[in-house]
C-alpha positions in Angstrom: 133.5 50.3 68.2 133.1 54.0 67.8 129.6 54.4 66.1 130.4 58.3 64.6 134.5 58.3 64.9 134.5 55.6 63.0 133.2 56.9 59.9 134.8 60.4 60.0 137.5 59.7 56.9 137.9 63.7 56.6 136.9 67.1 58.5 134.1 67.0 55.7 132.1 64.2 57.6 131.6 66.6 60.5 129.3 69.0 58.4 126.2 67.6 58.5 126.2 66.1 61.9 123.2 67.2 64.8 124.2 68.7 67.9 123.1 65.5 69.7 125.6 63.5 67.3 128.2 66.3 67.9 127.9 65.6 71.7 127.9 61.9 71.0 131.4 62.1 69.1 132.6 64.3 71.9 132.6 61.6 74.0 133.5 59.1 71.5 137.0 60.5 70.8 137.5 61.2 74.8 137.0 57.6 74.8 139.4 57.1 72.2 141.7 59.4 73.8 141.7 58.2 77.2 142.5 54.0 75.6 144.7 54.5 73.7 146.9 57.4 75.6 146.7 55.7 78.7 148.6 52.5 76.9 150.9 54.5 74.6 151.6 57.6 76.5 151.0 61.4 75.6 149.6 64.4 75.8 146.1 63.4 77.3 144.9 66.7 79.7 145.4 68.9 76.8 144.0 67.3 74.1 140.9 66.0 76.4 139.9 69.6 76.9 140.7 70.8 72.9 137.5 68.2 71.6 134.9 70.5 70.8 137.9 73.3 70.4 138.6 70.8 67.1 135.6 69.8 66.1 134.1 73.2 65.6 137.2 74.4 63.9 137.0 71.7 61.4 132.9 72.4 61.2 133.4 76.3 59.8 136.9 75.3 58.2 138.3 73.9 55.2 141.2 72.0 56.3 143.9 71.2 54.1 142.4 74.4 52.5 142.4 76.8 55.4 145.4 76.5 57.6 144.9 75.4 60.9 148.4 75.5 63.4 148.5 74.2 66.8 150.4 75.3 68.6 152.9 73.3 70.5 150.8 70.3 69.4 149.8 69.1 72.9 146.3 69.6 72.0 146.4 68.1 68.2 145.5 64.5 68.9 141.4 65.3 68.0 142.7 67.2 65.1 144.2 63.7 64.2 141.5 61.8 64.8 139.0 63.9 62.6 141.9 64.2 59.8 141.8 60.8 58.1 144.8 59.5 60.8 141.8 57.3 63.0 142.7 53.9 62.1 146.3 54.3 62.9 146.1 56.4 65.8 146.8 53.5 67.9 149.8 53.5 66.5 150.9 56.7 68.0 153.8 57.8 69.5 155.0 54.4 68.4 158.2 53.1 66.4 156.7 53.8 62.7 153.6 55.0 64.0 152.2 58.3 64.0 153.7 61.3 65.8 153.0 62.8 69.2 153.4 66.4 67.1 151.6 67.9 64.2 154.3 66.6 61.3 153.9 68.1 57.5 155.6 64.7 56.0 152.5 62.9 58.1 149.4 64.9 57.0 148.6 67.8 54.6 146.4 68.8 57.4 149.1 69.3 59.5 150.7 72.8 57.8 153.5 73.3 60.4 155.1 70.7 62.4 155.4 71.9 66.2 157.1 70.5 69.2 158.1 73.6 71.4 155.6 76.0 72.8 155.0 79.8 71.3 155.6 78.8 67.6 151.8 78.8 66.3 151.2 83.2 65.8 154.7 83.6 64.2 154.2 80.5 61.9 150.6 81.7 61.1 151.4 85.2 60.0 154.3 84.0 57.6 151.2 81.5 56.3 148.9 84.6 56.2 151.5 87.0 54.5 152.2 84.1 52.3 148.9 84.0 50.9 147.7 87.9 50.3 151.4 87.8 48.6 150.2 84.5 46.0 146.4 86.1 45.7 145.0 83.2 47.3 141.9 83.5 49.3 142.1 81.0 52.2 141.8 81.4 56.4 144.5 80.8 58.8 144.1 79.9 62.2 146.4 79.7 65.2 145.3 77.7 67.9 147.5 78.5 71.3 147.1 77.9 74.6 147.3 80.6 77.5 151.0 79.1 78.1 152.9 79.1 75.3 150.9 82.9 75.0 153.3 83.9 77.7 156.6 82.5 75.9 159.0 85.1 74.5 158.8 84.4 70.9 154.5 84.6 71.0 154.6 88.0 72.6 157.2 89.0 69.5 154.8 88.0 67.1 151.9 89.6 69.0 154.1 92.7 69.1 154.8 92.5 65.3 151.0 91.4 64.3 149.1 95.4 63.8 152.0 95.3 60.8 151.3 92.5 59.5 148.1 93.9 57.5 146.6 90.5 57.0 143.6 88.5 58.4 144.3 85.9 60.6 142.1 84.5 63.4 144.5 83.7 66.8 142.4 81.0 69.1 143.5 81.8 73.0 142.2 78.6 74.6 142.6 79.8 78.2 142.9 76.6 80.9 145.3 77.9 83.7 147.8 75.6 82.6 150.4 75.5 80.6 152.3 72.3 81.9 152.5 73.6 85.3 150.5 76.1 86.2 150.9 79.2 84.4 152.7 82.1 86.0 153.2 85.3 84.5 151.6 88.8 84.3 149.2 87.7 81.5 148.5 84.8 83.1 147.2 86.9 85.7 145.6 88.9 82.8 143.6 85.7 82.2 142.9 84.9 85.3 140.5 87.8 85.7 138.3 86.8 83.5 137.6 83.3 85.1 137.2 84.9 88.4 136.6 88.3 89.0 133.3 88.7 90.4 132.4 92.2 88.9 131.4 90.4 85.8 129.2 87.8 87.2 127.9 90.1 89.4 126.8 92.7 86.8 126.1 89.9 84.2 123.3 88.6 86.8 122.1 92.1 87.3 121.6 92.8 83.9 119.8 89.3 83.0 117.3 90.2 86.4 116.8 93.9 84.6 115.7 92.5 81.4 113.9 89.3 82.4 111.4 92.3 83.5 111.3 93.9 79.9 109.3 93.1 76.9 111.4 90.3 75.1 113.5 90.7 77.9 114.5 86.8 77.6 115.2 86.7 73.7 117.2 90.3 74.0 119.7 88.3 76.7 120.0 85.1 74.5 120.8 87.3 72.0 122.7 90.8 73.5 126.0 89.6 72.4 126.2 93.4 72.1 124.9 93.6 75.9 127.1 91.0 77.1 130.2 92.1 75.6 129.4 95.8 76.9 129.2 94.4 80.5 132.4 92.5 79.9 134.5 95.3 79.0 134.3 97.0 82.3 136.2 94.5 84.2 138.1 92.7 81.3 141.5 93.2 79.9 140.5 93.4 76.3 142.7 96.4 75.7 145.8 94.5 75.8 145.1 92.7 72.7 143.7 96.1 70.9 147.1 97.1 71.6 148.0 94.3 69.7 145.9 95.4 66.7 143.2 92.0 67.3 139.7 92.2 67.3 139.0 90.5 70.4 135.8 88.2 71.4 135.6 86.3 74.5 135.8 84.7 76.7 134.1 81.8 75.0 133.0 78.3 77.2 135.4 76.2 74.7 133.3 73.0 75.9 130.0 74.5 73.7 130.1 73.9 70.2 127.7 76.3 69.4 129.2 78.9 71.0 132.3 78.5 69.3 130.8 78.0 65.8 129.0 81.5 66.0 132.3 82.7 67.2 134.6 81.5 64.6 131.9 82.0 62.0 132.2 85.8 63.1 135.7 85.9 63.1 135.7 84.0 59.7 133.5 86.5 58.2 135.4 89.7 59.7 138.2 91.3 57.3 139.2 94.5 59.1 142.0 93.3 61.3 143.5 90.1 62.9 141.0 88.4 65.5 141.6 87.0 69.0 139.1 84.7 70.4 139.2 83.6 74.0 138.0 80.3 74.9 137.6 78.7 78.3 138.5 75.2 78.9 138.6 72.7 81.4 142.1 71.0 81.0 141.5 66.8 80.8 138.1 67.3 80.2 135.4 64.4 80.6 138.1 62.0 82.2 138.2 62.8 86.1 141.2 61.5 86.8 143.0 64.3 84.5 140.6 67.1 85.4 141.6 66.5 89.4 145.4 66.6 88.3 146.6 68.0 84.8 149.8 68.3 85.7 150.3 64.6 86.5 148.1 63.5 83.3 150.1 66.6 81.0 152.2 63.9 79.6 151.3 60.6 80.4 153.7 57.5 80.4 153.0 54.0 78.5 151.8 51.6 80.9 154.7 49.1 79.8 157.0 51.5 81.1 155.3 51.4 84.5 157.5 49.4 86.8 158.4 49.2 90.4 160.8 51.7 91.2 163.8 50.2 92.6 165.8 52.7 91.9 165.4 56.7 91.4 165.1 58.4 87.5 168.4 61.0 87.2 165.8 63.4 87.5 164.8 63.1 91.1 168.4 62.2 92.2 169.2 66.0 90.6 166.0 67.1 92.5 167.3 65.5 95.4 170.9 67.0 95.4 169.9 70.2 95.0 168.0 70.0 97.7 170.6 69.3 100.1 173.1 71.7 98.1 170.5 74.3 99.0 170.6 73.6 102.5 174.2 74.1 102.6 174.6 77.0 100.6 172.1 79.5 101.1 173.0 81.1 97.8 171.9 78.9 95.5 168.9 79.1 93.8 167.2 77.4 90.9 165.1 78.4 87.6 163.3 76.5 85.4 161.0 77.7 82.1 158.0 76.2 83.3 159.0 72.7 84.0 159.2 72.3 87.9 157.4 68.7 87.8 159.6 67.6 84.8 162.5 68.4 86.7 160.9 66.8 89.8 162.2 70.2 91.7 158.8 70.0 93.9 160.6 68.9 96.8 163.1 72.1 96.9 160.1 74.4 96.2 158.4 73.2 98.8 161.2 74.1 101.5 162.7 76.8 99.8 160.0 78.5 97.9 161.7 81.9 97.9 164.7 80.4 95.9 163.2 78.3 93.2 161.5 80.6 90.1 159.8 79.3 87.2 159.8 81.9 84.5 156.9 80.2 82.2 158.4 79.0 78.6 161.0 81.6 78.8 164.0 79.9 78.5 165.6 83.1 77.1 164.9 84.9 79.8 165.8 82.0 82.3 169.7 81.9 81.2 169.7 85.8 81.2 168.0 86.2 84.7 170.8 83.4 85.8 173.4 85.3 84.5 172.0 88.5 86.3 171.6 86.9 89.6 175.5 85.2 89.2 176.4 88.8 88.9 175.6 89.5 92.7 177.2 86.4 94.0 174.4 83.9 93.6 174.6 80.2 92.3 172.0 79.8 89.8 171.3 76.4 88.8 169.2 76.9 85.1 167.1 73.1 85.0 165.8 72.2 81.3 165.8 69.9 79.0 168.2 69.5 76.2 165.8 70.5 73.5 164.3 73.7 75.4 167.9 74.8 75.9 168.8 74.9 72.1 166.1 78.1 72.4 168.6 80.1 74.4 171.5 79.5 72.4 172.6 83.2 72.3 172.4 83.9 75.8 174.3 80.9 76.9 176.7 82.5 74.9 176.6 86.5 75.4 175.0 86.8 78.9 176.5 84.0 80.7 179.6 82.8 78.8 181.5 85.5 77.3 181.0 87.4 81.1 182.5 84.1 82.7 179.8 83.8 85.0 179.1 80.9 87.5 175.5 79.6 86.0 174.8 76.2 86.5 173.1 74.3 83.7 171.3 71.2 84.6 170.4 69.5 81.5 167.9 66.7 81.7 166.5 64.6 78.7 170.3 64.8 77.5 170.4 62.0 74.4 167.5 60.1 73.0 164.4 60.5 74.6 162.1 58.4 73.0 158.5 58.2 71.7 158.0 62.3 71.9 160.4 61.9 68.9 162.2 64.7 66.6 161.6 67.7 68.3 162.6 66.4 71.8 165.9 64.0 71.4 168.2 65.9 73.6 171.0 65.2 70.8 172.8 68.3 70.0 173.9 69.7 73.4 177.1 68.7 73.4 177.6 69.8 69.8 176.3 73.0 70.3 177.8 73.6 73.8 181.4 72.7 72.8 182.3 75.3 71.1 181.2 78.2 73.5 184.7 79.5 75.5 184.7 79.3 79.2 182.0 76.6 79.3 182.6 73.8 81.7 180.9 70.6 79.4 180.0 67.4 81.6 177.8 63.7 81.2 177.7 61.5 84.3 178.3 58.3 83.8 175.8 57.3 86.6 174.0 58.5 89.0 176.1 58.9 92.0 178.3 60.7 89.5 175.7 63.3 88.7 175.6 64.1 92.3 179.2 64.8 92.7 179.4 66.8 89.0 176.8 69.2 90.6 178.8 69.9 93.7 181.7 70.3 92.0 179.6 72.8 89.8 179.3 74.9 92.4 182.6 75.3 93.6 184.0 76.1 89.5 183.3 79.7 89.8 182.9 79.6 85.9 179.9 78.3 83.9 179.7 74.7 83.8 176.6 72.3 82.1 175.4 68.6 83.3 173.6 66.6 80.8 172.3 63.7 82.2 170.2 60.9 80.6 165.5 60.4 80.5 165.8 56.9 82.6 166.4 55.8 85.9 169.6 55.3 87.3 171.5 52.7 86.9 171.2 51.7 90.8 175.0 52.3 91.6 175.6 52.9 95.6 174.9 56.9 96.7 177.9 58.1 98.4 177.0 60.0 101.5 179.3 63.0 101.1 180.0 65.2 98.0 183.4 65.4 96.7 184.6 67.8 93.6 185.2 65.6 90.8 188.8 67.7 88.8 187.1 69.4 86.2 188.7 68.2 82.5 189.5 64.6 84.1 188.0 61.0 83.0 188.5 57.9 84.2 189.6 54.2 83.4 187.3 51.8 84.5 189.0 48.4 82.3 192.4 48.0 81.1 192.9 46.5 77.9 195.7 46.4 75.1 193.3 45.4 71.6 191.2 48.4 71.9 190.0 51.5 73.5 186.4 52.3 74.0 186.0 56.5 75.2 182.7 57.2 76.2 180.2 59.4 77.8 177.2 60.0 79.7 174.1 57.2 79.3 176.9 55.4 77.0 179.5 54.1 79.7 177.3 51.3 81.3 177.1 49.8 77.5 180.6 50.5 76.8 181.5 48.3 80.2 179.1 45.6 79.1 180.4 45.9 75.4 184.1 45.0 76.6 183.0 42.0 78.3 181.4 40.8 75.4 184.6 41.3 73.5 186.8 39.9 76.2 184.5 37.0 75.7 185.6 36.8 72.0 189.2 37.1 73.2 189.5 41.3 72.7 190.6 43.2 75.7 189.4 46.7 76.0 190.3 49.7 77.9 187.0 51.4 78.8 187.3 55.4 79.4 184.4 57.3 81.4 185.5 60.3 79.1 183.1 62.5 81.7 184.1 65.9 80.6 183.5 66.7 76.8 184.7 70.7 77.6 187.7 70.5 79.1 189.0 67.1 77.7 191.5 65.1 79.8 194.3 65.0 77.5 196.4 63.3 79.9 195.0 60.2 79.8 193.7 60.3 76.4 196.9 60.9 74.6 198.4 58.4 77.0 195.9 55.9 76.0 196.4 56.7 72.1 200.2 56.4 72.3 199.3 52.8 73.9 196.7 51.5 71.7 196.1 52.0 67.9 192.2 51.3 67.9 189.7 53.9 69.5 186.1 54.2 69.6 184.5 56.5 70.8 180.2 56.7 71.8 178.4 59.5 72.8 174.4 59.9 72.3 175.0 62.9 70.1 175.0 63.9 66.6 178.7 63.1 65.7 179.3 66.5 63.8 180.8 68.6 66.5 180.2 66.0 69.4 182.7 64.1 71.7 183.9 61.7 68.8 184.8 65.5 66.7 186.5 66.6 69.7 188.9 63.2 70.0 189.4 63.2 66.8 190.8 67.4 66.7 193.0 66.1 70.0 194.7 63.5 67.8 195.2 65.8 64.9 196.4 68.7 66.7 199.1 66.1 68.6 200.7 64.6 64.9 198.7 61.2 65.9 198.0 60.2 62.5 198.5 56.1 63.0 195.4 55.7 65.1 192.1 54.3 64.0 189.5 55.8 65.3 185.2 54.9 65.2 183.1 57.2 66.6 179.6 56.3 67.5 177.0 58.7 67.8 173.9 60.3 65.5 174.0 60.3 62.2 173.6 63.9 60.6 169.7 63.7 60.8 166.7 64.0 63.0 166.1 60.9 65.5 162.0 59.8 64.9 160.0 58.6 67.6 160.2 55.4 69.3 161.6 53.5 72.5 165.0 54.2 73.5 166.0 50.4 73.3 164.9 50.5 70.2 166.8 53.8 68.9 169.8 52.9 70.3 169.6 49.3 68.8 169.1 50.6 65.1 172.1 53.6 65.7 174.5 51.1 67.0 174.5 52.9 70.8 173.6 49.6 73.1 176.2 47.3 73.8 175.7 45.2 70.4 176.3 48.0 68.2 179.6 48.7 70.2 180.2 44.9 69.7 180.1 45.6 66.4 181.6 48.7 65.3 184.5 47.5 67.1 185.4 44.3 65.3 185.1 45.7 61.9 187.8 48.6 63.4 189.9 45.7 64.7 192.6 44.0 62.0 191.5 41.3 59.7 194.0 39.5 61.1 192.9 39.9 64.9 189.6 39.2 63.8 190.6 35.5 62.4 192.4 35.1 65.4 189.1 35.6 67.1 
């Protein structure tokens, strides 16, 4: 029982609260946080340090009224507990529950839905623009973290913000962490003003000088003028003057007072756009996250904790590269700020000169692959599905169309789960098979992966792996690589009723889904398709001319995904008399929830395959069985 959260229905319930019950509710939604996160999984660091961050916004602001945009959304989960969403938030993250993200369609004080990093300025200004353009008289407010302030498309809209000609307030809350530790020039930027000693060092020469004058006491609680004067010797406020922002800062994000006056400031001032730098402790008021934000960045449900028995794709990838490195000493790796996602630690740590994270810059990473491929190097680019979709023109342009031999590890390939819409890796293969000279590949398992990524570096031409968010399926390791063909599958089961083709995450339920059939007297042939870009026509034509009934599964939107590309390879050969399913993602966006429990209600576990396939069978062979 929460004595204050509990009655907070709407940000309106804030305004008359003491600073003793503000401090009080502080603790009672860390509280809140830390249960229900801990069980359901999340974004806890982020959103443990963005408390008073939230409440003070909501204490000078009218939300639904005045637009408040988080950015990313890692640090939204107060905002949903003060926004009317408290006796559901259990529920988050959860099948039919709330979302991980800010979601328009779940609040009206959620204005713009967010799920990848740098979105919040841009978003805001059209919201600002928007507004002097209607006559309306409301605030907007950007909320991003020092992170996502060093992705690409935030330093666009910085760039583009002195001609914008509209207020808008940007909040910078600085913790030294984006998901890994921030790297980057502004990060740097930032950095100074945590710890450059100049500042502390003339702030406590100044408060001796006037705790010796008349009122010297009141003129230091009070010099903001004084302070701010002492601060701009050694801080980079010029950057964002550049920028066209009034700038105030840095703020201790952790005092509600402090950041009242300051947003009440910014609120109040109509010459220009305002930046206000906060300082926060990231996992804030839970020790456990505050010794280790990176580990409690996205914590997992504790029913998913089990005894590892067998590695996740992600550290078999880690792994192999790791010995791929040792072997060729021109391979490097890149990743846009996700070096613990990819579990790439272990190659850092013994080749540190050849793994860069670029920060949440995943434009940049596929163009600074493409220039280091140029010189003879093997760039392996490691992201997830949905971060990839951000660099969709220079897969094409810088990497593609020059034929270069960039490696793209794609991780989170297929349904992901409870971080829900804006994270289901389910496009890749869509978007990726139509770009020339592409190499397109899904393991089937996770020795597979291993050989798909040495073969990758023997193509000479671009090549992608998309592999699955789950363990692995605990097949045997092979001790040496070998080069898997590139354009060849496999047939696992012969069988003369049916023929299931299928890819990645899909083949283990494929396998089982023939034995069910065989057990209801249907015989399948069971195709690891493997490569989507080339496809082996050899032995899929061959398997078409054989038998009349395909189905194909992939855990990808069907429009332009393995199924599509079948389906052109029968069309293109006359082979009108086939039947074919295909079994994939409907054309829409895949909500949150478990994996088992997506795939169960879009027909991609074992069941569904069951399924699909007997209504494709014959009436008559369906009697018969």
């Amino acid at each position: 029982m929460s004595e204050l959260l509990d009655n907070i229905n709407c940000p309106a319930d804030l305004k008359n609260l003491t600073v003793k019950q503000l401090e009080k509710l502080s603790a009672e939604i860390r509280q809140e946080l830390v249960s229900v996160i801990t069980v359901n999984g999340g974004h806890l660091a982020s959103s443990l340090g963005a408390v008073e961050l939230t409440i003070a916004l909501h204490r000078v602001f009218n939300s639904p009224e005045d637009k408040i945009i988080w950015d990313v959304g890692h640090q939204s989960y107060a905002h949903k507990l003060l926004t009317g969403r408290n006796n559901r938030f259990n529920t988050i993250r959860q099948y039919g529950g709330l979302s991980g993200f800010p979601s328009r369609d779940e609040s009206p004080h959620d204005p713009f839905g967010a799920g990848h990093a740098s979105t919040s300025v841009s978003a805001a200004m059209g919201m600002a623009k928007a507004r002097d353009l209607a006559g309306d008289d409301y605030h907007v407010i950007a909320v991003i973290g020092d992170g996502a302030a060093t992705g690409g498309m935030a330093l666009e809209a910085f760039n583009n913000l002195p001609y914008l000609g509209s207020k808008l307030i940007v909040i910078l809350n600085d913790n030294g962490m984006s998901i890994s530790p921030t790297v980057g020039a502004l990060s740097k930027i930032f950095s100074k003003v945590r710890f450059d000693k100049r500042y502390y060092k003339a702030s406590e020469k100044s408060k001796r000088i006037l705790d010796y004058l008349p009122l010297g006491k009141k003129l230091w609680e009070f010099g903001d003028k004084i302070k701010s004067s002492i601060k701009g010797f050694v801080m980079p406020t010029t950057i964002w003057e550049e920028f066209g922002m009034a700038y105030m800062g840095p703020i201790d994000g952790h005092n509600i007072k402090d950041l009242e006056t300051a947003l009440i400031q910014a609120r109040d001032y109509s010459h220009k756009p305002t930046l206000i730098h906060i300082s926060t402790t990231k996992g804030k008021g839970y020790t456990p996250a505050e010794g280790n934000a990176v580990y409690f960045h996205g914590v997992s449900p504790k029913c998913k904790v089990q005894a590892k028995t067998v590695p996740t794709y992600s550290e078999v990838f880690a792994q192999t590269v790791l010995q791929l490195a040792r072997q060729e000493p021109k391979l490097v790796v890149i990743t846009p700020a996700m070096p613990e996602g990819n579990c790439l630690s272990i190659v850092q740590n013994e080749f540190p000169d050849r793994v860069f994270d670029v920060g949440i810059c995943e434009q940049h990473a596929v163009t600074f692959a493409a220039g280091l491929a140029t010189q003879g190097y093997i760039p392996v680019v490691a992201i997830y599905s949905t971060f990839l979709q951000r660099a969709f023109d220079q897969i094409i342009h810088d990497v593609c169309l020059q034929d270069l031999h960039v490696i793209f590890a794609i991780d989170r390939g297929g349904i992901v789960g409870d971080d829900g819409k804006t994270h289901q890796g389910i496009f890749d293969i869509s978007y990726l098979s139509l770009i020339p000279n592409l190499i397109l590949s899904a393991p089937k398992d996770e020795n597979e992966l291993r050989h798909l990524l040495y073969t990758a570096t023997k193509t000479q031409h671009p090549m992608a792996i998309r592999y699955p968010r789950s363990y692995g399926t605990g097949v045997t390791i092979d001790d040496k690589f070998k080069t898997i063909p590139v354009g060849t599958a496999e047939v696992l089961k012969e069988g003369n009723d049916v023929a299931i083709m299928a890819v990645g995450a899909s083949v283990p339920y494929a396998i089982q889904a023939a034995g069910e059939l065989s057990l209801k007297g249907i015989e399948a042939t069971v195709i690891n398709g493997r490569f989507v870009k080339p496809l082996d026509e050899g032995i899929l034509l061959d398997t078409t001319r054989r038998i009349k009934n395909i189905i194909t599964v992939e855990e990808n939107v069907l429009n332009g995904g393995f199924g599509s590309s079948v389906l052109s390879l029968l069309q293109k050969e006359g082979l009108t008399d086939v039947r074919v399913k295909t079994i994939g993602i409907p054309d829409k966006y895949v909500e949150h929830g478990t994996p088992k429990i997506l795939r169960e209600k879009y027909g991609l576990n074992s069941e569904g395959i069951v399924k699909e396939t007997l209504t494709l069978l014959p009436e008559v062979k369906r009697i018969h069985c």
